[in-house]
PDBQT receptor file of N, H, CA, C and O in Angstrom, charges set to zero:
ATOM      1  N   UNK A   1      37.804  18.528   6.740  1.00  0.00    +0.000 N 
ATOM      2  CA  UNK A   1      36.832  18.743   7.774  1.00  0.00    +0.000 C 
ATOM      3  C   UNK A   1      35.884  17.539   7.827  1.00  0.00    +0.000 C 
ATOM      4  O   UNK A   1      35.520  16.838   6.883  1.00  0.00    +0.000 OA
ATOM      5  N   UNK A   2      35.613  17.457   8.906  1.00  0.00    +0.000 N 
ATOM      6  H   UNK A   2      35.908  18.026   9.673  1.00  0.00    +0.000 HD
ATOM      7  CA  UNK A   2      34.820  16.068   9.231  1.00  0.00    +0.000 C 
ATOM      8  C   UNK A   2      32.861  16.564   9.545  1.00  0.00    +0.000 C 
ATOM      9  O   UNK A   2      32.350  17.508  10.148  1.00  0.00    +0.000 OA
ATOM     10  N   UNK A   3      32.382  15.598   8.927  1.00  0.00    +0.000 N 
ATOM     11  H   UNK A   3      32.797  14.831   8.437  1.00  0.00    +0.000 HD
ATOM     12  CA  UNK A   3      31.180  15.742   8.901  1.00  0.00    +0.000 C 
ATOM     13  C   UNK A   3      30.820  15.023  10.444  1.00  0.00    +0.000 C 
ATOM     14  O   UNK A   3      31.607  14.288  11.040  1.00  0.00    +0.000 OA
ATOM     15  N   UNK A   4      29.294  15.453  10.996  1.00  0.00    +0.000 N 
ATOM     16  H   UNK A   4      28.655  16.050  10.511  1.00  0.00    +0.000 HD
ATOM     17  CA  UNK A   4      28.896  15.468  11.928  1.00  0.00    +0.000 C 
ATOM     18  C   UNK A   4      28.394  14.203  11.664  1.00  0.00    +0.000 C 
ATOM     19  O   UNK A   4      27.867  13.747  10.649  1.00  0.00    +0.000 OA
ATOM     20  N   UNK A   5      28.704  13.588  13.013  1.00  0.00    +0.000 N 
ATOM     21  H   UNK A   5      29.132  13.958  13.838  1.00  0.00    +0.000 HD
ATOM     22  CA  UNK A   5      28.538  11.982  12.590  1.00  0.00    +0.000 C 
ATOM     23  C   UNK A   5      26.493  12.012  12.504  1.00  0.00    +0.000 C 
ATOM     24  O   UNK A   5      25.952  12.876  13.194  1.00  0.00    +0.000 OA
ATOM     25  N   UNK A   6      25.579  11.059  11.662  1.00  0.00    +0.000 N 
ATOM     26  H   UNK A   6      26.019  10.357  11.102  1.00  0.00    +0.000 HD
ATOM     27  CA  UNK A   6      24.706  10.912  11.484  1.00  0.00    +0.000 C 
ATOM     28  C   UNK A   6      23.505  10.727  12.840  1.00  0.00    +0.000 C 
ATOM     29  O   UNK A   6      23.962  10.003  13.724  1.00  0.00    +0.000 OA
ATOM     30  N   UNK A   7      22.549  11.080  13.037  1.00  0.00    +0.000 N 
ATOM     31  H   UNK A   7      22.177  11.668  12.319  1.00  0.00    +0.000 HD
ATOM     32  CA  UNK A   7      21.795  11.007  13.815  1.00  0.00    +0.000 C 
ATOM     33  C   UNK A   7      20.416  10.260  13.701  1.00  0.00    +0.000 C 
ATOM     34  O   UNK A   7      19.353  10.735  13.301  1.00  0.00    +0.000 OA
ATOM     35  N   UNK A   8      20.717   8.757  14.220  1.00  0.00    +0.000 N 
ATOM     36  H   UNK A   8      21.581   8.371  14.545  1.00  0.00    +0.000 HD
ATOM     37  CA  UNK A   8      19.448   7.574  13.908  1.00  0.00    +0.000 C 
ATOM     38  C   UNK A   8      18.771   7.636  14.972  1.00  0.00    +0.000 C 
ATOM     39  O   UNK A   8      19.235   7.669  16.112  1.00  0.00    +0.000 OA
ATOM     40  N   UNK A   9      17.010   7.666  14.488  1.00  0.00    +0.000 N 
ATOM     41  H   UNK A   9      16.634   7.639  13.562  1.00  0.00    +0.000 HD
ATOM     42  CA  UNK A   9      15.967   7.630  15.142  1.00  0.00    +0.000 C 
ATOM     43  C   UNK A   9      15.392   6.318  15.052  1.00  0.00    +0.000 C 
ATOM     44  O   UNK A   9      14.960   6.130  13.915  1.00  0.00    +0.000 OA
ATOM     45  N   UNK A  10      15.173   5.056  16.039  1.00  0.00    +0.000 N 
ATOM     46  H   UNK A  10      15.525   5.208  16.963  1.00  0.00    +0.000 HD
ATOM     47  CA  UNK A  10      14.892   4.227  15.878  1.00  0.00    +0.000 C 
ATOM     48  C   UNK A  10      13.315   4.100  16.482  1.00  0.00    +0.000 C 
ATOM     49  O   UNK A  10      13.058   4.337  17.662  1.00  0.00    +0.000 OA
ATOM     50  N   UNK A  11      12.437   3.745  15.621  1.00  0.00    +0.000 N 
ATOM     51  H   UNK A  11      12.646   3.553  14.662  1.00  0.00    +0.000 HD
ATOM     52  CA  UNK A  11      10.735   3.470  15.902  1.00  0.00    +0.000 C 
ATOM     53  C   UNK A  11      10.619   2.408  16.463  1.00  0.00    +0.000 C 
ATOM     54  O   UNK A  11      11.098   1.635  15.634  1.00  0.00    +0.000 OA
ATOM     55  N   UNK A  12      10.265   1.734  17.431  1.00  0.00    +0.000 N 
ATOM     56  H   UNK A  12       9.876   2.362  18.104  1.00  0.00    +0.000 HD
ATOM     57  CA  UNK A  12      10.016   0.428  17.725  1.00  0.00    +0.000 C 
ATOM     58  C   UNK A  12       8.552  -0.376  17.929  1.00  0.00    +0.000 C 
ATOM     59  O   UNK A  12       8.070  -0.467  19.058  1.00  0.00    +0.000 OA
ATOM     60  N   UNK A  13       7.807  -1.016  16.627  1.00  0.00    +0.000 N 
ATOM     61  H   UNK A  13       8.198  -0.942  15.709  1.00  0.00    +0.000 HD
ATOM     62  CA  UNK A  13       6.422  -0.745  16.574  1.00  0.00    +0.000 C 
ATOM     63  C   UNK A  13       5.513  -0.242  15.592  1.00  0.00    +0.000 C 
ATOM     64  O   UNK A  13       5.102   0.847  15.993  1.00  0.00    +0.000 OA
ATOM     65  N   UNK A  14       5.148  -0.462  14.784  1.00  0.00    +0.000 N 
ATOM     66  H   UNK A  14       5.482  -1.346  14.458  1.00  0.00    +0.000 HD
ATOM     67  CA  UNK A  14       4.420  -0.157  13.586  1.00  0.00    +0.000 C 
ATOM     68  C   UNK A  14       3.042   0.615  13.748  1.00  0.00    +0.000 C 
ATOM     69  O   UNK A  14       2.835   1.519  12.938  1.00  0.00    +0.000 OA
ATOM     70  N   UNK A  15       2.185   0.381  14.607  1.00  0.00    +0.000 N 
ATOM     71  H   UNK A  15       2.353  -0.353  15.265  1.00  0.00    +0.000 HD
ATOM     72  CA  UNK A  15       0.751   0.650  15.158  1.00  0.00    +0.000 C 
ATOM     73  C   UNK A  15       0.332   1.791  14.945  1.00  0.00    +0.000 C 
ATOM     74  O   UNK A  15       0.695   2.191  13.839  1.00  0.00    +0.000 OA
ATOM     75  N   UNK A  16      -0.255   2.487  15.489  1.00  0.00    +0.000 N 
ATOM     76  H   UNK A  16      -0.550   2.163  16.388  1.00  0.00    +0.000 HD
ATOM     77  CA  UNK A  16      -0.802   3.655  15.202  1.00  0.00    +0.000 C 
ATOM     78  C   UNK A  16       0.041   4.466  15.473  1.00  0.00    +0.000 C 
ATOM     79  O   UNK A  16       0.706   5.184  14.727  1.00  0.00    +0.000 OA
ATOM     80  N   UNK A  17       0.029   4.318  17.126  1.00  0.00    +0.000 N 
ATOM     81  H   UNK A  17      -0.511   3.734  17.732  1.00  0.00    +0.000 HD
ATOM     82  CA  UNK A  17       1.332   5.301  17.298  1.00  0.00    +0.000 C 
ATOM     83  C   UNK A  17       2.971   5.385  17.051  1.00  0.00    +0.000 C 
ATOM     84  O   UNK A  17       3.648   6.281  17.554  1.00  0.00    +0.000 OA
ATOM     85  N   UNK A  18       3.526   4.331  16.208  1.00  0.00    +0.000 N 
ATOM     86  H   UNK A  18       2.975   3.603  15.799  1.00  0.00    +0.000 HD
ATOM     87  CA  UNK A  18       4.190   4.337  15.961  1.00  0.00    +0.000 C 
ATOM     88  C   UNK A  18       4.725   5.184  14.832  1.00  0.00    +0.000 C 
ATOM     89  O   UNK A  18       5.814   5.753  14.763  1.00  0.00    +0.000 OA
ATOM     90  N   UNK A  19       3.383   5.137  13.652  1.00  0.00    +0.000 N 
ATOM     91  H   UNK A  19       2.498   4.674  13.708  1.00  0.00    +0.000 HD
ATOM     92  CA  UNK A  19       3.249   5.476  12.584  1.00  0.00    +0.000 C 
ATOM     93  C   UNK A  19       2.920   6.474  12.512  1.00  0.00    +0.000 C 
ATOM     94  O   UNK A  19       2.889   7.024  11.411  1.00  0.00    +0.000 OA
ATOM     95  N   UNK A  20       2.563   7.077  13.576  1.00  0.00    +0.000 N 
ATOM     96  H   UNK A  20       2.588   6.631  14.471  1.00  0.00    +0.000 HD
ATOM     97  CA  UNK A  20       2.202   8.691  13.979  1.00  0.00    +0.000 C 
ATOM     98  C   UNK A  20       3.294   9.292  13.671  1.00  0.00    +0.000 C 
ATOM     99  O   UNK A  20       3.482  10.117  12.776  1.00  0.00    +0.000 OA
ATOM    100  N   UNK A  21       4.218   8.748  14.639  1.00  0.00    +0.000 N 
ATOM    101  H   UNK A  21       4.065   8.078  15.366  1.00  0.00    +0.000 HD
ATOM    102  CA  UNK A  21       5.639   9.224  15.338  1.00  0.00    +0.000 C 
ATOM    103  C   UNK A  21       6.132   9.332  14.031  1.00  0.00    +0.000 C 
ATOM    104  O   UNK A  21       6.408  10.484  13.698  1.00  0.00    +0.000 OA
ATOM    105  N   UNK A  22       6.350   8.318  13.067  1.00  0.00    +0.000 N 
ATOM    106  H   UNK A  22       6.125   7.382  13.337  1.00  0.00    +0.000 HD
ATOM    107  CA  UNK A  22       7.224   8.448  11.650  1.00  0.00    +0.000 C 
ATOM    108  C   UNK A  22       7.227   9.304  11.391  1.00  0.00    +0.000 C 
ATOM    109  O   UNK A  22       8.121  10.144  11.284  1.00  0.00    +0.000 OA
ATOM    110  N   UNK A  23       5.527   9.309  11.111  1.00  0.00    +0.000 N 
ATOM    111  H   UNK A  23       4.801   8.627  11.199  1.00  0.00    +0.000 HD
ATOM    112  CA  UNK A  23       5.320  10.444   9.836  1.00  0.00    +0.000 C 
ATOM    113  C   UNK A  23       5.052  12.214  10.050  1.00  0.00    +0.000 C 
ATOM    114  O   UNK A  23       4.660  13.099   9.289  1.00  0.00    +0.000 OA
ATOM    115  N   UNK A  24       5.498  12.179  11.527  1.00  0.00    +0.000 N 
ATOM    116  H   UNK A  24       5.817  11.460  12.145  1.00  0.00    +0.000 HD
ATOM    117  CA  UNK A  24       5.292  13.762  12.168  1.00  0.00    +0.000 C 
ATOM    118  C   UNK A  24       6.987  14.037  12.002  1.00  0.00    +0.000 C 
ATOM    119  O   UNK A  24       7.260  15.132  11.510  1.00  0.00    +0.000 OA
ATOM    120  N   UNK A  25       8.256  13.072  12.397  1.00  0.00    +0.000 N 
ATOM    121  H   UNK A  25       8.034  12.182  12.797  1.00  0.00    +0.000 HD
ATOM    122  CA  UNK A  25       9.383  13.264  12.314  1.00  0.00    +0.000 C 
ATOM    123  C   UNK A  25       9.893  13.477  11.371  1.00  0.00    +0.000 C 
ATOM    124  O   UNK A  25      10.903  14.181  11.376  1.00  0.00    +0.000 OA
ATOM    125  N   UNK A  26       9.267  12.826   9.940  1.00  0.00    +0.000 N 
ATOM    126  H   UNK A  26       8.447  12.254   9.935  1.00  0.00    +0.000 HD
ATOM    127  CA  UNK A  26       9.657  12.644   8.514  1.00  0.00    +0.000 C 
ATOM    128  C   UNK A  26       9.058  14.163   8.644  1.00  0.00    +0.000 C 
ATOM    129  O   UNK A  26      10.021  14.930   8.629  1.00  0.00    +0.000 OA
ATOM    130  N   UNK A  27       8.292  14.612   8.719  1.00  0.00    +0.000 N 
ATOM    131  H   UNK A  27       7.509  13.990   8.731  1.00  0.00    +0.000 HD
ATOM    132  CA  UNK A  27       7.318  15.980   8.068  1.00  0.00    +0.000 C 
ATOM    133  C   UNK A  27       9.059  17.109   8.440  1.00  0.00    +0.000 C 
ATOM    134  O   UNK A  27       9.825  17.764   7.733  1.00  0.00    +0.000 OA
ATOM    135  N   UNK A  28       8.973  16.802   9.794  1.00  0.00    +0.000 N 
ATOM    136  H   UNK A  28       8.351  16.270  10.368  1.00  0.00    +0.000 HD
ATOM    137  CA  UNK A  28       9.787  18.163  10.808  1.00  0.00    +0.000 C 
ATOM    138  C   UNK A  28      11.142  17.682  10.381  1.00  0.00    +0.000 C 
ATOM    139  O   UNK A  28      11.948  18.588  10.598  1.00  0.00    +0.000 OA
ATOM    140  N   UNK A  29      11.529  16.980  10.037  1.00  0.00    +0.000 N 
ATOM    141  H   UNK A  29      10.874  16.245   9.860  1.00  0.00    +0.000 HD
ATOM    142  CA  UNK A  29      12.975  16.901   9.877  1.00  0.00    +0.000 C 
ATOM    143  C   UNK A  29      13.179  16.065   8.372  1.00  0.00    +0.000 C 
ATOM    144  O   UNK A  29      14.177  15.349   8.298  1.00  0.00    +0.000 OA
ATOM    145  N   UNK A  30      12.413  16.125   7.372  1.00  0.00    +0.000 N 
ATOM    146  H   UNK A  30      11.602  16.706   7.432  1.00  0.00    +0.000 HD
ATOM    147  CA  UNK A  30      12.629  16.120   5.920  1.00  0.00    +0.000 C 
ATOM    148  C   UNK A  30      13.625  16.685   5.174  1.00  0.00    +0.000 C 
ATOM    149  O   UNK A  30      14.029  16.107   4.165  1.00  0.00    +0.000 OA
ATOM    150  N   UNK A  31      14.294  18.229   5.694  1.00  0.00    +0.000 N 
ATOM    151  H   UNK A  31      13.966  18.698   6.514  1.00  0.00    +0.000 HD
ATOM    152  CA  UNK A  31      15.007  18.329   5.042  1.00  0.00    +0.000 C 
ATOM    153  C   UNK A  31      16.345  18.992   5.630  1.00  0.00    +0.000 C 
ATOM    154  O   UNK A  31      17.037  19.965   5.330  1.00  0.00    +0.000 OA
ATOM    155  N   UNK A  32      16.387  17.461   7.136  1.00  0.00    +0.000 N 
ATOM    156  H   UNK A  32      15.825  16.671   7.380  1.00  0.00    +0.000 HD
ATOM    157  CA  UNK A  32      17.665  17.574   7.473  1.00  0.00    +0.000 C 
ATOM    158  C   UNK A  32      18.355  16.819   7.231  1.00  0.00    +0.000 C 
ATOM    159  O   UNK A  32      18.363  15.965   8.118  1.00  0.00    +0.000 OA
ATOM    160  N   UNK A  33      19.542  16.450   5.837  1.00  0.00    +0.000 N 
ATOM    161  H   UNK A  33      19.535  17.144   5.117  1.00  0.00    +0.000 HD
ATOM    162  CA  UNK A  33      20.375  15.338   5.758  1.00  0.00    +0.000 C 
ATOM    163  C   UNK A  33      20.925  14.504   6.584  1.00  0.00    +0.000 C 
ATOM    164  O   UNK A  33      21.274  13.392   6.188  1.00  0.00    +0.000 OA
ATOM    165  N   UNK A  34      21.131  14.979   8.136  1.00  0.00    +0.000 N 
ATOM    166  H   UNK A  34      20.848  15.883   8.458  1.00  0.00    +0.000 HD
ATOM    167  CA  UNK A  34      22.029  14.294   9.239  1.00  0.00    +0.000 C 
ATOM    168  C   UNK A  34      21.268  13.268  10.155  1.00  0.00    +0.000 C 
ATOM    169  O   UNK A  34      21.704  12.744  11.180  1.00  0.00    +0.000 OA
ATOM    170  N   UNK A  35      19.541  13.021   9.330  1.00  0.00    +0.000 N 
ATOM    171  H   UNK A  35      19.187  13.446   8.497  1.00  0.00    +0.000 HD
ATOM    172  CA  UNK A  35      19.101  12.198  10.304  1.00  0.00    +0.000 C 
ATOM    173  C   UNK A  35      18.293  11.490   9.302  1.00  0.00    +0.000 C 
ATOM    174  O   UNK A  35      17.767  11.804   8.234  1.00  0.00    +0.000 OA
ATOM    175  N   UNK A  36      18.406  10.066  10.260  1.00  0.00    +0.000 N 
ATOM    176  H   UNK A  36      18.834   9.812  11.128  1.00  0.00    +0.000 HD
ATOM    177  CA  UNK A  36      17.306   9.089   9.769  1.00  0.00    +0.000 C 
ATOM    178  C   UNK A  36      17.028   8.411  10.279  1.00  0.00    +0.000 C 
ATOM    179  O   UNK A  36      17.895   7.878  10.971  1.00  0.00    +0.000 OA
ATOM    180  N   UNK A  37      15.711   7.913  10.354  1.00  0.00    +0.000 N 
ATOM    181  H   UNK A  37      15.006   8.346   9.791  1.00  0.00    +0.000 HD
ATOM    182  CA  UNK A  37      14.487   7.618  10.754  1.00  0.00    +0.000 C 
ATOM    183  C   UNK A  37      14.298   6.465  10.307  1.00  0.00    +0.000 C 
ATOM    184  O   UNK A  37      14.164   6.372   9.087  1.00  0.00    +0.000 OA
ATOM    185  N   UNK A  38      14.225   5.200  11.153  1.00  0.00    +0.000 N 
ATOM    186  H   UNK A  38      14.333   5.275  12.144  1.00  0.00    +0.000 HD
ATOM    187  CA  UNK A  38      13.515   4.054  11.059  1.00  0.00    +0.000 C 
ATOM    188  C   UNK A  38      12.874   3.491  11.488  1.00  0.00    +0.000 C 
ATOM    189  O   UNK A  38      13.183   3.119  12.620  1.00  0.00    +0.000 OA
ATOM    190  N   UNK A  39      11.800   3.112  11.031  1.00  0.00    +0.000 N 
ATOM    191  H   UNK A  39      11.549   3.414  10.112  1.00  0.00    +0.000 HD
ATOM    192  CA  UNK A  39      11.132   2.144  11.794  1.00  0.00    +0.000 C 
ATOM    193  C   UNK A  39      10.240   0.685  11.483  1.00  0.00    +0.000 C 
ATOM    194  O   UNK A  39       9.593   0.290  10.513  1.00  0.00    +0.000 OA
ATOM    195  N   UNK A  40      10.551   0.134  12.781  1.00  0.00    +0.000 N 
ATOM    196  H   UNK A  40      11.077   0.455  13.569  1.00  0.00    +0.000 HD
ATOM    197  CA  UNK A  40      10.656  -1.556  12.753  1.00  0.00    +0.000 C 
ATOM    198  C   UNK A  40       9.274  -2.029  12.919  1.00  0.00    +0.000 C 
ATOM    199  O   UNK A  40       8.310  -1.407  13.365  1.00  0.00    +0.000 OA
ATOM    200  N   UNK A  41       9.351  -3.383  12.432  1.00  0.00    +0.000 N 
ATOM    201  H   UNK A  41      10.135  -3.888  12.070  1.00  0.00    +0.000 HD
ATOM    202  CA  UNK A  41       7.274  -3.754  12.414  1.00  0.00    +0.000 C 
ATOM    203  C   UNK A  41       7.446  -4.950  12.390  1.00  0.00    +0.000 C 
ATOM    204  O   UNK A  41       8.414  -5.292  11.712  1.00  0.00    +0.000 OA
ATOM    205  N   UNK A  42       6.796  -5.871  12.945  1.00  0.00    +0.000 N 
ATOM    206  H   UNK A  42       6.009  -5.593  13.497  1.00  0.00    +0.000 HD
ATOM    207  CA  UNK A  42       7.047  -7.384  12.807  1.00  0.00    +0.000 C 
ATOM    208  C   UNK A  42       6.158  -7.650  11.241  1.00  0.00    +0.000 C 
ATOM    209  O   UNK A  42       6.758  -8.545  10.647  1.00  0.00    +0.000 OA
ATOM    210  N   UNK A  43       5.295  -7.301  10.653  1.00  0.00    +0.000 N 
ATOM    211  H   UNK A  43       4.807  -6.573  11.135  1.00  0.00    +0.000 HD
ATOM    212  CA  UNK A  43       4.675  -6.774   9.772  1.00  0.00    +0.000 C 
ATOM    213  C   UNK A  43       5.285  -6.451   8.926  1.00  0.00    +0.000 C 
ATOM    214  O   UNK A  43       6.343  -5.881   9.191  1.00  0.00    +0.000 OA
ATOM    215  N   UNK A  44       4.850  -6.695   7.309  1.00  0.00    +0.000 N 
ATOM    216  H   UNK A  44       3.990  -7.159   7.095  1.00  0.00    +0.000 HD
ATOM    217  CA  UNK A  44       5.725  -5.539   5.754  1.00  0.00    +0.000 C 
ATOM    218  C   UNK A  44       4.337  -4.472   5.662  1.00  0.00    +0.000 C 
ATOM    219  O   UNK A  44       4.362  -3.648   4.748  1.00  0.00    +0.000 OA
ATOM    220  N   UNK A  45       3.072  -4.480   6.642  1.00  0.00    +0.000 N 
ATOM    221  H   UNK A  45       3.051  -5.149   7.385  1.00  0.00    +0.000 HD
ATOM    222  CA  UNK A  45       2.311  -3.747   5.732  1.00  0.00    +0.000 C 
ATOM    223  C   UNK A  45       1.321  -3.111   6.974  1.00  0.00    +0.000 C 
ATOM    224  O   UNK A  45       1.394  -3.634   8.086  1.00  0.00    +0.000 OA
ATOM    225  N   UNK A  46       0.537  -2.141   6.779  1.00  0.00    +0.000 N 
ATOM    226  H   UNK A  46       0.478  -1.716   5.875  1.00  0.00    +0.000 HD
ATOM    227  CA  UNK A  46      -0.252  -1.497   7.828  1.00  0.00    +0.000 C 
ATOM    228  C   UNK A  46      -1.685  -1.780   7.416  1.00  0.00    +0.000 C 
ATOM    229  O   UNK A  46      -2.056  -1.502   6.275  1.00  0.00    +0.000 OA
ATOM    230  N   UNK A  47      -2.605  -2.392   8.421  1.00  0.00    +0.000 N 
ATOM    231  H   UNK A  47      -2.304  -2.618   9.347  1.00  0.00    +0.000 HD
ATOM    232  CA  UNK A  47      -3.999  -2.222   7.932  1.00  0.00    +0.000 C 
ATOM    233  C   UNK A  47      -4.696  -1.397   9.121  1.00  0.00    +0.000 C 
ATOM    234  O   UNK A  47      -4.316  -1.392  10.292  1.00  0.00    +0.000 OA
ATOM    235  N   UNK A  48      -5.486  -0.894   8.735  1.00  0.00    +0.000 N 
ATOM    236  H   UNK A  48      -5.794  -0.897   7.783  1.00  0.00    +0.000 HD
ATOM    237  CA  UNK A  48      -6.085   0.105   9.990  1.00  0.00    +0.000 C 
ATOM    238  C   UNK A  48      -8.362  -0.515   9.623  1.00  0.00    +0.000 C 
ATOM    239  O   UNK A  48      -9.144  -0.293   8.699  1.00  0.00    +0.000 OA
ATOM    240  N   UNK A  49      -8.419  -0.916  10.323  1.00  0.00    +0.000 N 
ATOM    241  H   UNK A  49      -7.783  -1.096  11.074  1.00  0.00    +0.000 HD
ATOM    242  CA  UNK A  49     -10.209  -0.933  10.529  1.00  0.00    +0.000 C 
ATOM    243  C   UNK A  49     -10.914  -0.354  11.569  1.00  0.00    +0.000 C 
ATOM    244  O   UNK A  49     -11.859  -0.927  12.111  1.00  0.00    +0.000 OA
ATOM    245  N   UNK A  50     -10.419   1.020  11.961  1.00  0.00    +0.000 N 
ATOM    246  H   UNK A  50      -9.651   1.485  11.521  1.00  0.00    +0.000 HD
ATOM    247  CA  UNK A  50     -11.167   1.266  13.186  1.00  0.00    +0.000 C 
ATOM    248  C   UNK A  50     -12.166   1.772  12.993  1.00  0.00    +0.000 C 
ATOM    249  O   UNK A  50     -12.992   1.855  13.902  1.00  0.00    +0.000 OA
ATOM    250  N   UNK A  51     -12.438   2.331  11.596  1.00  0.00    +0.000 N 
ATOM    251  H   UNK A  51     -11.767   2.264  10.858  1.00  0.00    +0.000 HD
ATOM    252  CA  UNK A  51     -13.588   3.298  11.296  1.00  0.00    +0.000 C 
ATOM    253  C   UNK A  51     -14.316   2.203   9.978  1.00  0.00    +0.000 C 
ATOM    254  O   UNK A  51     -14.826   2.612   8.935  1.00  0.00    +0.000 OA
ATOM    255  N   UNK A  52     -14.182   0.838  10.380  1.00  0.00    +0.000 N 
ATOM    256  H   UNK A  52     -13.768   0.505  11.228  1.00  0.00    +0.000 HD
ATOM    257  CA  UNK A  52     -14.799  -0.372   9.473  1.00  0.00    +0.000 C 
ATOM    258  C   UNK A  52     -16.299  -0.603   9.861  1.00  0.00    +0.000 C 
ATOM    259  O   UNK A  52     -17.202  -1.002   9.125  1.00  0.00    +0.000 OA
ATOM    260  N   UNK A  53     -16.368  -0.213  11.375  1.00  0.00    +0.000 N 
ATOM    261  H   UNK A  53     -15.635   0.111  11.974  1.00  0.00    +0.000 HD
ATOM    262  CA  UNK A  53     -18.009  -0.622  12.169  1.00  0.00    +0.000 C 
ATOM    263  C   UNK A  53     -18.596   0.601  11.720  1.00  0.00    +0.000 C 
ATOM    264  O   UNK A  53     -19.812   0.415  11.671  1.00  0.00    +0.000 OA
ATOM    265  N   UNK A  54     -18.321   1.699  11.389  1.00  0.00    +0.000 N 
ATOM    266  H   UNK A  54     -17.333   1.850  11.429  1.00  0.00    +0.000 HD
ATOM    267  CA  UNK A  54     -18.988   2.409  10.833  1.00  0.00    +0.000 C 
ATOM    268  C   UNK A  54     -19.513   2.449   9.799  1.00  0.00    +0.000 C 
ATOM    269  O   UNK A  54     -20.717   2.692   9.874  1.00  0.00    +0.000 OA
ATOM    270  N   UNK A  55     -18.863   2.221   8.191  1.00  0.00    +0.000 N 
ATOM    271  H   UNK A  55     -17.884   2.023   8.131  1.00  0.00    +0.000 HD
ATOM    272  CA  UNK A  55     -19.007   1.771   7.384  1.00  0.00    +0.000 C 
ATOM    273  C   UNK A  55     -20.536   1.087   6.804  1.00  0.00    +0.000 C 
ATOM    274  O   UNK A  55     -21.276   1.576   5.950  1.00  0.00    +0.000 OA
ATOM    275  N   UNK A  56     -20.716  -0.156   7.549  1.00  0.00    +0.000 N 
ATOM    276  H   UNK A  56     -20.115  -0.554   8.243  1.00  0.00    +0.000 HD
ATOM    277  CA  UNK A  56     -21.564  -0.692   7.028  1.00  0.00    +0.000 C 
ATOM    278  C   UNK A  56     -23.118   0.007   7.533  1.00  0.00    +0.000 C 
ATOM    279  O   UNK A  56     -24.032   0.371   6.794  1.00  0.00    +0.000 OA
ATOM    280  N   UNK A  57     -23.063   0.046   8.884  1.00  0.00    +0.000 N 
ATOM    281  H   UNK A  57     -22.320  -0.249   9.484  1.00  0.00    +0.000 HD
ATOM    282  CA  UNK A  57     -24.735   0.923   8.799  1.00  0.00    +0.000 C 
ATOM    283  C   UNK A  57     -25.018   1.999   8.135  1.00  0.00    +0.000 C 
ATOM    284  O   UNK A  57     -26.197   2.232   7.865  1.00  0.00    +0.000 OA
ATOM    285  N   UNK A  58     -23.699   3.129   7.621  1.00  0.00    +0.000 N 
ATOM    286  H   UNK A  58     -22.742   2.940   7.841  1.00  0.00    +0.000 HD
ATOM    287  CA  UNK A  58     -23.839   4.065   6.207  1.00  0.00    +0.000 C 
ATOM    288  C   UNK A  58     -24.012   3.483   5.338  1.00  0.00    +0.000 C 
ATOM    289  O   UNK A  58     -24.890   4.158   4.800  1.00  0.00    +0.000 OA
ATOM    290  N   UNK A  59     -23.809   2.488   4.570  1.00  0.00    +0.000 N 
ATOM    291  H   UNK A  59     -23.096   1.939   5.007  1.00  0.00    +0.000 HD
ATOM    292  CA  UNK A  59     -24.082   1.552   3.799  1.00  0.00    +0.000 C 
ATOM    293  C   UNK A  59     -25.614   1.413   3.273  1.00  0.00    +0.000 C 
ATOM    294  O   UNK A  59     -26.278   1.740   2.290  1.00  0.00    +0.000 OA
ATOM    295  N   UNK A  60     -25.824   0.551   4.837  1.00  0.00    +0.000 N 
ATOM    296  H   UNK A  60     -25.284   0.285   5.635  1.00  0.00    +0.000 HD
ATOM    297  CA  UNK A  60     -27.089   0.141   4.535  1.00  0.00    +0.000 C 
ATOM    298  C   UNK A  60     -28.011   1.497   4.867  1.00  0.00    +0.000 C 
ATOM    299  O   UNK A  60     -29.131   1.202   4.450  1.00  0.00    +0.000 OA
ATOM    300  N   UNK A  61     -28.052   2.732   5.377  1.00  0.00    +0.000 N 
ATOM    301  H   UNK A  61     -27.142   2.972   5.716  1.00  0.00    +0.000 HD
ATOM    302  CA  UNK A  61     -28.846   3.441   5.082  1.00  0.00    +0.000 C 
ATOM    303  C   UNK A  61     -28.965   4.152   4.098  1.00  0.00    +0.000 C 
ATOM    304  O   UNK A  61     -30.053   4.658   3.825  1.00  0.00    +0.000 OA
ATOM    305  N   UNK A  62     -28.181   4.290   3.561  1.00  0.00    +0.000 N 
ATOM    306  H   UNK A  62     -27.296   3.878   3.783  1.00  0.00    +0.000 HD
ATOM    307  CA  UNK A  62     -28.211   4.677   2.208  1.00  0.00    +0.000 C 
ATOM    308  C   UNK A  62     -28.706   3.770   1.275  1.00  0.00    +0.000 C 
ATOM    309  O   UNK A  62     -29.395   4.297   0.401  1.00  0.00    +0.000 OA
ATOM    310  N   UNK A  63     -28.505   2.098   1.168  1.00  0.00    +0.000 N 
ATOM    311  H   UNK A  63     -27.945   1.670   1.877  1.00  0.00    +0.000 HD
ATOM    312  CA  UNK A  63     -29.441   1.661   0.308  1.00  0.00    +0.000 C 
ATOM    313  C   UNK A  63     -30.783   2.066   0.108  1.00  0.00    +0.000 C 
ATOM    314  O   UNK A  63     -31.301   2.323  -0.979  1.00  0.00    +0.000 OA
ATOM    315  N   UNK A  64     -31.576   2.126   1.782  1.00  0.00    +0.000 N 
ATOM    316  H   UNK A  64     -31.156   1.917   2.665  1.00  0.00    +0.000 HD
ATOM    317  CA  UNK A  64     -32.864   2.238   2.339  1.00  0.00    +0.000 C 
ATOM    318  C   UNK A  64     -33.211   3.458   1.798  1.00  0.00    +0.000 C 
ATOM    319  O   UNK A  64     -34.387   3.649   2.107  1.00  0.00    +0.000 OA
ATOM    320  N   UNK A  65     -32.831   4.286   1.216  1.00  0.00    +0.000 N 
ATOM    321  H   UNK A  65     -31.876   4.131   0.965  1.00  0.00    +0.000 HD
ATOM    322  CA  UNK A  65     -32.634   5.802   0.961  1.00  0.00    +0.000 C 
ATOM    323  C   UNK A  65     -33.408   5.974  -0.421  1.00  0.00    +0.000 C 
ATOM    324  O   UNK A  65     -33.472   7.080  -0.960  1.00  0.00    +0.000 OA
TER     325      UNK A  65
């Protein structure tokens, strides 16, 4: 008997929403052997600073504190 040929999900894009997409597909389909999930990044690594401008005026009010 022949196995069901494999089912590839290709990501195109690393970004936020890309990385959304991964990691909601990885969650929902973790423990289906017949699929896999890749995804591509011109990038080896993710940095995210959107919540960086916030950061520092908590910072400094809390020194003032």
């Amino acid at each position: 008997m022949e196995s069901a040929p494999k089912k590839r999900i290709l990501i195109l894009g690393g970004g936020f929403a890309g990385l959304t997409v991964a990691m909601e597909l990885d969650k929902k389909l973790a423990q289906d052997p017949s699929v896999e999930i890749t995804l591509v990044n011109r990038e080896n690594f993710f940095c995210s600073l959107r919540c960086f401008t916030r950061w520092p005026p908590a910072i400094w009010i809390s020194q003032r504190s």
